[in-house]
C-alpha positions as CSV (number, residue, x, y, z in Angstrom):
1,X,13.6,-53.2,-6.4
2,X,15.3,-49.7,-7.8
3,X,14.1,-47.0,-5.9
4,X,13.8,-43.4,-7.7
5,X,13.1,-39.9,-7.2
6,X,10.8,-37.0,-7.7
7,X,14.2,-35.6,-9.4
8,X,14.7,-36.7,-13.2
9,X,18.6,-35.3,-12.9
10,X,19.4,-38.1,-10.0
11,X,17.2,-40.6,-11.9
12,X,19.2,-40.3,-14.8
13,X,22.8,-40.7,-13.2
14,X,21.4,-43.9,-11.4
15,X,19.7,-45.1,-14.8
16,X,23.4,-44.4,-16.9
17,X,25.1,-46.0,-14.5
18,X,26.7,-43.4,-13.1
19,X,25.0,-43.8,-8.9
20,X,24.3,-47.4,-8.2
21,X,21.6,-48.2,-10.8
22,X,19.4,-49.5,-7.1
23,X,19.4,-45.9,-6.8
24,X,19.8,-47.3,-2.2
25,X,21.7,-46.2,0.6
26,X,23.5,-43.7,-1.4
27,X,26.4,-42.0,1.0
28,X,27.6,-38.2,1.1
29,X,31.2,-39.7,-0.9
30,X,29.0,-41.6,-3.3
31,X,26.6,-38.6,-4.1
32,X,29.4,-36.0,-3.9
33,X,31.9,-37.9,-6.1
34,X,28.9,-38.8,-9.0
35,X,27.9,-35.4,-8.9
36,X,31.9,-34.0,-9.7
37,X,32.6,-37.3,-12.3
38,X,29.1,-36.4,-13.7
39,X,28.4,-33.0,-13.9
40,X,31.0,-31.3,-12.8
41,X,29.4,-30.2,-9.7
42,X,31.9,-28.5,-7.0
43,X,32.5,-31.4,-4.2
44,X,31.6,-29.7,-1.3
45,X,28.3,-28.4,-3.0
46,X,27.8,-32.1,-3.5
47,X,28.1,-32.5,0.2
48,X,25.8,-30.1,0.8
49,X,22.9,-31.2,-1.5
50,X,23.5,-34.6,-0.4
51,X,23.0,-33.1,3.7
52,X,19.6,-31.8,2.0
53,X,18.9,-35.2,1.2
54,X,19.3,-36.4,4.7
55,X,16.0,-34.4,5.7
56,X,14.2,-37.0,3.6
57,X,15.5,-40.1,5.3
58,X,13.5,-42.2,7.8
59,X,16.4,-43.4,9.2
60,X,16.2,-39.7,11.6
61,X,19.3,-37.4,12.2
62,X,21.8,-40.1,12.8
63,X,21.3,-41.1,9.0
64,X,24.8,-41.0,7.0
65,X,22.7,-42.2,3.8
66,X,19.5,-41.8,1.8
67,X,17.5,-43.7,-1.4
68,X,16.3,-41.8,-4.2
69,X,12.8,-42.8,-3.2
70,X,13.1,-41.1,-0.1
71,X,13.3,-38.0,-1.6
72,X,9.7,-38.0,-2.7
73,X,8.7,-37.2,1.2
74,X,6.2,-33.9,0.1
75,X,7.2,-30.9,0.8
76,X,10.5,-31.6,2.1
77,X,12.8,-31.0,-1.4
78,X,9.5,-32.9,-3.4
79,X,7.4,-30.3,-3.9
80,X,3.9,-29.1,-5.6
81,X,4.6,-27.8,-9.2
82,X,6.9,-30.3,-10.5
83,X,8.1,-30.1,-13.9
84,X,7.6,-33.2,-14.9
85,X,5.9,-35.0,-11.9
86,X,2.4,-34.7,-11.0
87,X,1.5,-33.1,-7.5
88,X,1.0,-36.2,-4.5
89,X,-2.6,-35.0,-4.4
90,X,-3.2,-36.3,-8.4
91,X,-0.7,-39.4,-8.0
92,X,2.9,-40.6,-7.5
93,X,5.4,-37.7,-7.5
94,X,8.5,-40.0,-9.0
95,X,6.6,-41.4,-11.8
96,X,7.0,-38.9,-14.8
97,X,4.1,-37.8,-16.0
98,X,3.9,-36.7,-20.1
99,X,1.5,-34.3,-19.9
100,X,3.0,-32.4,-16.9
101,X,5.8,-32.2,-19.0
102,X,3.8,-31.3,-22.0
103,X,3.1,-28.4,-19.9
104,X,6.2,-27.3,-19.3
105,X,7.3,-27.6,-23.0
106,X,4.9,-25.7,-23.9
107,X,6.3,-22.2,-22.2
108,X,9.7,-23.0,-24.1
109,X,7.8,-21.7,-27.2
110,X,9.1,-23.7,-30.9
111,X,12.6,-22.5,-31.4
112,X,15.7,-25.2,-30.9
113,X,17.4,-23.9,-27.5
114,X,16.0,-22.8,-23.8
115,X,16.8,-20.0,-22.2
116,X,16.9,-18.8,-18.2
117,X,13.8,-16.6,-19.7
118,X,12.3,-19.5,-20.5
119,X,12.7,-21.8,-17.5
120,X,11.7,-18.8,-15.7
121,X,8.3,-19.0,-17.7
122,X,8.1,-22.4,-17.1
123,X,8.7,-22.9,-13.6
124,X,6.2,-19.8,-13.2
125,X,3.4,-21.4,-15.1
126,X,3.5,-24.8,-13.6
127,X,3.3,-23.3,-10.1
128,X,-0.1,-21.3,-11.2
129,X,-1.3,-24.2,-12.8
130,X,-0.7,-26.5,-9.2
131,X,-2.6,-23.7,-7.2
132,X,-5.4,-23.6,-9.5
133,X,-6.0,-27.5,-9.5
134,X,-4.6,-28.7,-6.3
135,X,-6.8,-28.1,-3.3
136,X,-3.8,-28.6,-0.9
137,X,-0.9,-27.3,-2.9
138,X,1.9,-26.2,-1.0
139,X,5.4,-24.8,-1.3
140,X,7.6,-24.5,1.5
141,X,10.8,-22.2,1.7
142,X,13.1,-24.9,0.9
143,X,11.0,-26.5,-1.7
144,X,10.9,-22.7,-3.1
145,X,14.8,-22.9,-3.8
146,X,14.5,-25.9,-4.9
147,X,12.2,-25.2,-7.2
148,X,14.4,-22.4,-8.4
149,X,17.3,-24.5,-8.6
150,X,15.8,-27.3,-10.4
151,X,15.2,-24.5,-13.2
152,X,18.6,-23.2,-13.3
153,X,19.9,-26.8,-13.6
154,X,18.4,-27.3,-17.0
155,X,17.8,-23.5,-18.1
156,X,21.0,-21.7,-16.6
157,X,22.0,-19.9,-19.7
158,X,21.1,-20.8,-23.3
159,X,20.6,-24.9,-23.3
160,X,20.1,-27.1,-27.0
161,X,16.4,-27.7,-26.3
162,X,17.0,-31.9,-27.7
163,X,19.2,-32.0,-24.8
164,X,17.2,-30.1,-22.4
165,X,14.5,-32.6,-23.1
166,X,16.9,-35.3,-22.8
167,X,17.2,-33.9,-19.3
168,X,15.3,-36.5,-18.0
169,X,17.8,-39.4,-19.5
170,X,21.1,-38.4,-19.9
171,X,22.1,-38.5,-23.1
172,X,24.8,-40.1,-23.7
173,X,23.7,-41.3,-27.6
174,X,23.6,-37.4,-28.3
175,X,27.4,-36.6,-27.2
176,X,27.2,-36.1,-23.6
177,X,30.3,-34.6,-22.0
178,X,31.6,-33.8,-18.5
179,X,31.1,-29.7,-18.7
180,X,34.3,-28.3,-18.5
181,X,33.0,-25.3,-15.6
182,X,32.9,-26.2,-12.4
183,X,29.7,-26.2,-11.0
184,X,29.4,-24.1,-7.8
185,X,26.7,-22.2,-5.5
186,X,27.7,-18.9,-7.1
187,X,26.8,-20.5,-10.3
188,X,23.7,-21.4,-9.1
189,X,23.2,-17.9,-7.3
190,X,23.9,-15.9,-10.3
191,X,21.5,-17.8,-12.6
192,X,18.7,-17.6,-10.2
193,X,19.4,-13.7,-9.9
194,X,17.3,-14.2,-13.7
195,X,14.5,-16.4,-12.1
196,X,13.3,-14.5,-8.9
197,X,11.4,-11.6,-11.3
198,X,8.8,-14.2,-12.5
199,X,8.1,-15.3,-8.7
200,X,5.2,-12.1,-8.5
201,X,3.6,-14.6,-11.6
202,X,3.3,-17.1,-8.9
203,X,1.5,-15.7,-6.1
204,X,-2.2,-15.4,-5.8
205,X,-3.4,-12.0,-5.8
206,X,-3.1,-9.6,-3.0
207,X,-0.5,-12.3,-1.7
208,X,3.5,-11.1,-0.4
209,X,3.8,-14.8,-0.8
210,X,3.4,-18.5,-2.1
211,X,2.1,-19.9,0.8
């Protein structure tokens, strides 16, 4: 049986071929080495987003591997406000969910690229959306930067908006390419120096934070 995540970026190096299409017992040298062959991704921030991944596995702190699906453990790295997932309180958070997604389009207005502005938008109005309808929604500090970084990973500078929506399937029928820049935290770090503005969007009012 494949096992996948609440995370359409892993889901689509394991459904490409790229991680073990089983998507199981996925090691730090699998996940770092996919993620530098893929994407580009600086090998020792491989290493540490694969040692996020071990908070997820049910095997405890002696774990040296994870599956996809257990990264769908709420409010761990799987978190309230997804994307493209629906919150565990409506249903499954790894099964993609159209009109989540729908959603999100939506705040990336009609024009043919997305911006950081724009993911920033996005990520902002799905989180209002999951407090207003979810009774029990919840975002912990970690799911916070993830939450953050998930949006930088598609919206990190000014993205063709067929590809961004290819996000969710690598698309390798479009022209996909290896990005030439490395990947690494400061990367990361600068693009979500855009995002962190729209997080006063987010928080109910009165509120100093999400919680």
């Amino acid at each position: 049986m494949l096992a996948r995540a609440p995370c359409p970026m892993l889901n689509s190096l394991a459904n490409h071929g790229f991680l073990p299409h089983h998507g199981r017992n996925l090691s730090r040298t699998v996940i770092a080495t996919t993620l530098f062959d893929a994407l580009h991704v600086n090998r020792t921030l491989g290493e540490q987003l694969f040692d996020f991944g071990l908070l997820t596995s049910p095997h405890g702190p002696n774990a040296t591997a994870w599956s996809l699906d257990d990264l769908g453990v709420h409010n761990i790295l799987e978190h309230d406000g997804s994307l493209s997932r629906s919150d565990p309180y409506f249903g499954s958070p790894s099964t993609f969910h159209q009109s989540v997604f729908n959603e999100t389009k939506g705040y990336w207005g009609l024009g043919d690229v997305v911006d950081v502005a724009m993911a920033a938008d996005a990520r902002a109005g799905r989180i209002r959306e999951s407090r207003r309808t979810n009774p029990t929604f919840k975002l912990s500090q970690l799911g916070r930067e993830c939450a953050f970084g998930e949006s930088v990973a598609y919206g990190g500078g000014v993205a063709n908006r067929t590809w961004v929506e290819c996000f969710f399937g690598i698309p390798r029928h479009f022209g996909w390419k290896r990005p030439e820049a490395m990947v690494v935290m400061g990367t990361i770090g600068i693009s979500m120096g855009v995002t962190p503005p729209r997080e006063e969007e987010m928080r109910p009012a009165g509120s100093r934070s999400w919680l």
